[in-house]
N, C-alpha and C positions, 0 to 999 in steps of 0.2 A: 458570501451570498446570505442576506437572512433571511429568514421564512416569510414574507408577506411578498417578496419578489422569486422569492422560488415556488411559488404556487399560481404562478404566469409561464414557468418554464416547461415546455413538455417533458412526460415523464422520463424519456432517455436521459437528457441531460440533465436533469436533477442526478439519475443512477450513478453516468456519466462523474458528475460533480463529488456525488460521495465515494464511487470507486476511485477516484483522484484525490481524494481527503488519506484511504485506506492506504494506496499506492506511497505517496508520500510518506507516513507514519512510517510502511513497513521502510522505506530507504534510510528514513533518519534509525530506526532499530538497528538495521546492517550496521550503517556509520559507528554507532556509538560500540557493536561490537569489535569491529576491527579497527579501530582507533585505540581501545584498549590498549594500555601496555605491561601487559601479562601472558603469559600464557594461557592460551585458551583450556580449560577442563572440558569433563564430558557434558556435563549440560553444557556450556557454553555453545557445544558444539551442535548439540541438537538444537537451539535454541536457534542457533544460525543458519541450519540446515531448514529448520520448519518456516523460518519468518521468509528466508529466501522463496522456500515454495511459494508460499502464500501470495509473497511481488510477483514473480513469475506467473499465477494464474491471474493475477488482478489485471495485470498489464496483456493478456492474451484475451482477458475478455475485453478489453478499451476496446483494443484494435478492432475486436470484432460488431461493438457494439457503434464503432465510431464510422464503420461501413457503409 
């Protein structure tokens, strides 16, 4: 979407639109972690523990937002 027609869109769905840009990012993050073929260290682990969170609340506020 670029900005001259997202400035017609109400503002949920713009939200909507960038919570779904964030949603995405964080799955391809997960991807690229566990495709890896190493073993995971301890940052790796937090790093996939926190980016997890992060999808987990984006996609629980969609839901709620998409209501």
């Amino acid at each position: 979407m670029d900005a001259m027609s997202a400035v017609y869109l109400p503002m949920s769905e713009r939200v909507l639109d960038n919570l779904a840009d964030i949603l995405f990012a964080t799955d391809e993050i997960l991807d690229m972690i566990r495709v890896e073929e190493r073993a995971p260290d301890a940052t790796t682990v937090v790093v996939e523990s926190s980016v997890q969170r992060v999808y987990d609340q984006i996609n629980e506020l969609m839901k709620k937002l998409a209501d």
